[in-house]
KELOPA-58101 format. One record per residue (C-alpha): residue in three letters; chain; x, z, y. Coordinates in pm, 1 decimal. Each point is the difference from the previous one (the first is absolute). Example, Ala and Ser with C-alpha at 12.3 -4.5 7.8 and 13.67 -1.06 7.14 Angstrom:
pt resn: ALA	chain: A	c1: 1230.0	c3: 780.0	c2: -450.0
pt resn: SER	chain: A	c1: 137.0	c3: -66.0	c2: 344.0
END
This chain:
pt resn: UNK	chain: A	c1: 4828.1	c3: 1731.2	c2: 3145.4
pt resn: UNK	chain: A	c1: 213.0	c3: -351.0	c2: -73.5
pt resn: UNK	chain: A	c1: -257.6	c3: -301.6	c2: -114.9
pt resn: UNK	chain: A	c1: 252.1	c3: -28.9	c2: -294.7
pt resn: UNK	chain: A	c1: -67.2	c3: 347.5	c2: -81.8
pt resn: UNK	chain: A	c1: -388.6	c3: -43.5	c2: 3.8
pt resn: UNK	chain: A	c1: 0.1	c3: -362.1	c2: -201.9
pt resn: UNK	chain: A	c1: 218.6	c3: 197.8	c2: -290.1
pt resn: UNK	chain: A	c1: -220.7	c3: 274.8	c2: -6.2
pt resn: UNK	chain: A	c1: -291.8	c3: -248.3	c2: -64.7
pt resn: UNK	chain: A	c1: 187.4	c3: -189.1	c2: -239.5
pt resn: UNK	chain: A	c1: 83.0	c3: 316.8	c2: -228.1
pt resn: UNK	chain: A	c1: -398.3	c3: 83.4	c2: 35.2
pt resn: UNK	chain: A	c1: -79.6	c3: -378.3	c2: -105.5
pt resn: UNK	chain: A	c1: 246.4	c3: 44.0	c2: -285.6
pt resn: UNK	chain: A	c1: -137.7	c3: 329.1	c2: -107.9
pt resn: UNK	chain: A	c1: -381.0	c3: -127.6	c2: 48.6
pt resn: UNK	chain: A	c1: 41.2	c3: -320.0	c2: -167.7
pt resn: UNK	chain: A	c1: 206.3	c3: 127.8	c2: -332.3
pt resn: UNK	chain: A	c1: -262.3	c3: 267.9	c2: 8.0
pt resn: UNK	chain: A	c1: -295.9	c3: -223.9	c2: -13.2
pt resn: UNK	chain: A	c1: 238.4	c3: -221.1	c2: -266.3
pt resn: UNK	chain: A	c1: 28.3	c3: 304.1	c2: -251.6
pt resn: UNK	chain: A	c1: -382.3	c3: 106.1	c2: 37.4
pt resn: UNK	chain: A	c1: -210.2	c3: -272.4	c2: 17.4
pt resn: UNK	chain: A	c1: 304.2	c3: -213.4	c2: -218.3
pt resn: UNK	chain: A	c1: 183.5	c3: 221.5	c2: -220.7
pt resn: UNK	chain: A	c1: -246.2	c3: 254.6	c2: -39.7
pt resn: UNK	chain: A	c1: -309.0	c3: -202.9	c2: -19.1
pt resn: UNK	chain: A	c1: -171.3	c3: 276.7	c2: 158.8
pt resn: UNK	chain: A	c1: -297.3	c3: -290.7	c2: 104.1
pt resn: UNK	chain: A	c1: -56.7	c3: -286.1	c2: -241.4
pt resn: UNK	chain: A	c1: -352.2	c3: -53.6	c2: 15.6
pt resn: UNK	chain: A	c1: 87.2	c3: -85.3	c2: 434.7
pt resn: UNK	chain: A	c1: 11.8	c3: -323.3	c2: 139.7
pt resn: UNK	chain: A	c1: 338.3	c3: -102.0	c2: 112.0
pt resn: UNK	chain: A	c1: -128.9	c3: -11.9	c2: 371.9
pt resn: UNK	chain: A	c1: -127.3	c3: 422.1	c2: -14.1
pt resn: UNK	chain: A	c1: 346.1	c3: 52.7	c2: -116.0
pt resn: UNK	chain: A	c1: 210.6	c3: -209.0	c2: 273.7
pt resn: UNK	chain: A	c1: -273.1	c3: 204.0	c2: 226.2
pt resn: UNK	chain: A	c1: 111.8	c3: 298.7	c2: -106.1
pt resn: UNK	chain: A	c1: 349.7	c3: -71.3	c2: -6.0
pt resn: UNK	chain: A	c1: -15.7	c3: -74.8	c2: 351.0
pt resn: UNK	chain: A	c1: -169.9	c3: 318.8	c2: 90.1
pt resn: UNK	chain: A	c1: 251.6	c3: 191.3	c2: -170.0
pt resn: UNK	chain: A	c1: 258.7	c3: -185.3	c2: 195.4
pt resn: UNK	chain: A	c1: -135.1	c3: 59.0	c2: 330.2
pt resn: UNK	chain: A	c1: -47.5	c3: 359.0	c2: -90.5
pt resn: UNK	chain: A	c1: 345.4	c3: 47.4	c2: -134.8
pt resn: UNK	chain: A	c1: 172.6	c3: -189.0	c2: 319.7
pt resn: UNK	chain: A	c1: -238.5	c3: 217.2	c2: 238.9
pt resn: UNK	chain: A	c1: 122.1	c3: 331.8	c2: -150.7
pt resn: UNK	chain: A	c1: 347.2	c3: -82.2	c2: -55.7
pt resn: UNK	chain: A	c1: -2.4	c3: -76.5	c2: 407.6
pt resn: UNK	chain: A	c1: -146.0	c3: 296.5	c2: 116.1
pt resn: UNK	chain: A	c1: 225.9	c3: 222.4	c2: -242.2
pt resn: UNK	chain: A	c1: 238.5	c3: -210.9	c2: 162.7
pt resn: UNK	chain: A	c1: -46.2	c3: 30.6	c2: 330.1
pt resn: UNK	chain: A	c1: -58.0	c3: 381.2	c2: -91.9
pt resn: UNK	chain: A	c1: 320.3	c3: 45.5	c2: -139.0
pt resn: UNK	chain: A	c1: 224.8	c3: -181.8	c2: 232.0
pt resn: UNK	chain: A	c1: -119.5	c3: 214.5	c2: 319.0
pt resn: UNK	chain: A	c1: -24.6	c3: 319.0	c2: -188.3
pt resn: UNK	chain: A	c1: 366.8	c3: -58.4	c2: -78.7
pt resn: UNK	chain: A	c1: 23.2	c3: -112.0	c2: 368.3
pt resn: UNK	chain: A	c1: -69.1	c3: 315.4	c2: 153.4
pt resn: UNK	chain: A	c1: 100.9	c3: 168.4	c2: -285.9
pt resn: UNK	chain: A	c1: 385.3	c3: -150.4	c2: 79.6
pt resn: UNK	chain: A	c1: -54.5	c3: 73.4	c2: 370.7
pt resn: UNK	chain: A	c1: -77.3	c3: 365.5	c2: -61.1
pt resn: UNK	chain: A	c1: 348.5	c3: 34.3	c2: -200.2
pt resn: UNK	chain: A	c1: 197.0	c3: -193.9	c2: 230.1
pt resn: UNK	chain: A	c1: -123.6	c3: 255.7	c2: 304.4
pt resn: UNK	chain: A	c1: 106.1	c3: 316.3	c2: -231.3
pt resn: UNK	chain: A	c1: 328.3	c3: -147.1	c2: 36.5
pt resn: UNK	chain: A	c1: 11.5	c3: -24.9	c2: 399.7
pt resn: UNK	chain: A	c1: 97.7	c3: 245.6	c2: 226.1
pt resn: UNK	chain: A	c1: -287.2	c3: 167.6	c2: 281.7
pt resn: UNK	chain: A	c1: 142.3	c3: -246.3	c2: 247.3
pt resn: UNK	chain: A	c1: 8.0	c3: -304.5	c2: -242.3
pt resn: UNK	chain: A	c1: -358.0	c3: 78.7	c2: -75.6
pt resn: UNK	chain: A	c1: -116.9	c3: 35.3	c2: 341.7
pt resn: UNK	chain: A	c1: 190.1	c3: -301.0	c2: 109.8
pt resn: UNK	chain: A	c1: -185.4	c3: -211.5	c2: -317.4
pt resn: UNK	chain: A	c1: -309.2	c3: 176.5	c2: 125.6
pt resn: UNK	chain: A	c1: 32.2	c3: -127.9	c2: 386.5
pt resn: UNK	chain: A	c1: 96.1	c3: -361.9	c2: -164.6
pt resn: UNK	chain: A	c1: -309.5	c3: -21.6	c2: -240.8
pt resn: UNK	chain: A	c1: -218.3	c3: 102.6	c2: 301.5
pt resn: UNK	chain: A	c1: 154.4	c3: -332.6	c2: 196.0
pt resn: UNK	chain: A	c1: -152.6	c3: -192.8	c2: -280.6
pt resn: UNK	chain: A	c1: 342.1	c3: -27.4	c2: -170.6
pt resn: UNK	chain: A	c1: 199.8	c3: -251.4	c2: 193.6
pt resn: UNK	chain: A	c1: 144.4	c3: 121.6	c2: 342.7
pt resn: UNK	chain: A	c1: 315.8	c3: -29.6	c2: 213.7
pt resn: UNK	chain: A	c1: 192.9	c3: 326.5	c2: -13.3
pt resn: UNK	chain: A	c1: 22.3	c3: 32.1	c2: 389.4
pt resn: UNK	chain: A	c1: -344.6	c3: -20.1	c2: -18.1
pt resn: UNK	chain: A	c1: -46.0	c3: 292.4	c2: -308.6
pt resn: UNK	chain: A	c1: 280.2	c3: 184.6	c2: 204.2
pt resn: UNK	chain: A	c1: -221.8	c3: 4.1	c2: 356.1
pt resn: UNK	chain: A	c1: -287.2	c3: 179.9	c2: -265.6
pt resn: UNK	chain: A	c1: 250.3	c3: 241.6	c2: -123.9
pt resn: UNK	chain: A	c1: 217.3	c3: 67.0	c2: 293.8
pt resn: UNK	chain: A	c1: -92.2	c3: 315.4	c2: 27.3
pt resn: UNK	chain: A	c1: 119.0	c3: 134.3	c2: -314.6
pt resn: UNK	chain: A	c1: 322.3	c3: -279.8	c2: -71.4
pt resn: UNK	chain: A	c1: 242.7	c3: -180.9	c2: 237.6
pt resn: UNK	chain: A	c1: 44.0	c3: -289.6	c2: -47.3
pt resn: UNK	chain: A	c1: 359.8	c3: 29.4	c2: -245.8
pt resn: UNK	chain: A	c1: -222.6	c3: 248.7	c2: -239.2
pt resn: UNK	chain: A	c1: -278.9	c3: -245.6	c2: -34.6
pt resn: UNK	chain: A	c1: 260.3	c3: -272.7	c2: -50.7
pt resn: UNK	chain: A	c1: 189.3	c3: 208.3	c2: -284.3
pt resn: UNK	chain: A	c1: -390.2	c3: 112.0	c2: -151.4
pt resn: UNK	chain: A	c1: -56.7	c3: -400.5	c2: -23.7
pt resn: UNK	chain: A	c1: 364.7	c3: -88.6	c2: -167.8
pt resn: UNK	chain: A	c1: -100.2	c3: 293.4	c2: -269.1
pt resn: UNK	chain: A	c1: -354.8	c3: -147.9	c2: -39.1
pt resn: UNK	chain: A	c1: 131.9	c3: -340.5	c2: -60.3
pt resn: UNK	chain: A	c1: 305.9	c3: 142.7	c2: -208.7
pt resn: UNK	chain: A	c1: -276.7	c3: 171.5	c2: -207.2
pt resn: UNK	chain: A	c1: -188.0	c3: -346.8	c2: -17.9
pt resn: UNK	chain: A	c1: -337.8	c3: 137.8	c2: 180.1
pt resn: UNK	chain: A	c1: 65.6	c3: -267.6	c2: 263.6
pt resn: UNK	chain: A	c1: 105.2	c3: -302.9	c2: 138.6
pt resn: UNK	chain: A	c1: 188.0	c3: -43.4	c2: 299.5
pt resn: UNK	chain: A	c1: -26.3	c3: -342.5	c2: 126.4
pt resn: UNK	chain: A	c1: 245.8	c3: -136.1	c2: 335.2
END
C-alpha cells in the first residue's frame, strides 16, 4: 500500500468526520445546551473513529481484491504456467531463471522454462529483469 494512497484515505475520513460533526452539532443543533469544548471533544472522537474504520475497510478491501485478482489471473494460466508461478512464489518472488530452472529441471529444459517465462511476462504476471 503507497503512503499517497493511505494519506487520501485519511483525508476522505477527515472530510467525512468533520462535515459530519459540522451538520450535527452545527446544522442540526442536535446539542445546544454543550459547551463548545464537549463538542470539539466529540468531534475529534468521531474523527478518529471514522479515519480508524475507513483504514481497516481499507486495508480489507485492497488485499481482498489482491488475492481476489491473483486467483483470476491463475484461471487464466496453463498447468505449467501455474506450476512455474508456484516454484517462483516459493523463491520468495525474485529469482534468476537458471536458478528456478535447476528446481524444475526435472520436468522443463531449459528452452520450455524460457518460453513459460516470455508467456508469464507477455501475460504481465512477471518481470524479467537483465
Amino acid at each position: 500500500m503507497k503512503l499517497v494512497e493511505v494519506l487520501s484515505v485519511i483525508l476522505i475520513a477527515l472530510i467525512v468526520a468533520i462535515l459530519s460533526g459540522v451538520v450535527l452539532f452545527g446544522v442540526l443543533g442536535i446539542a445546544p445546551d454543550i459547551e463548545p469544548s464537549m463538542i470539539a471533544f466529540a468531534m475529534l472522537v468521531m474523527m478518529a473513529i471514522t479515519v480508524g474504520s475507513t483504514l481497516v475497510f481499507y486495508v480489507a478491501f485492497t488485499r481482498y481484491a489482491a488475492e481476489r485478482a491473483v486467483r483470476v489471473a491463475m484461471l487464466a494460466l496453463s498447468e505449467d504456467e501455474r506450476a512455474v508461478l508456484q516454484k517462483l512464489m516459493e523463491f520468495g518472488g525474485e529469482v534468476r531463471q537458471e536458478d528456478l530452472w535447476r528446481k524444475l529441471r526435472d520436468r522443463y529444459s531449459k528452452s520450455k522454462l524460457s518460453a513459460l517465462v516470455i508467456n508469464l511476462e507477455r501475460k504481465h504476471v512477471l518481470t524479467r529483469q537483465r
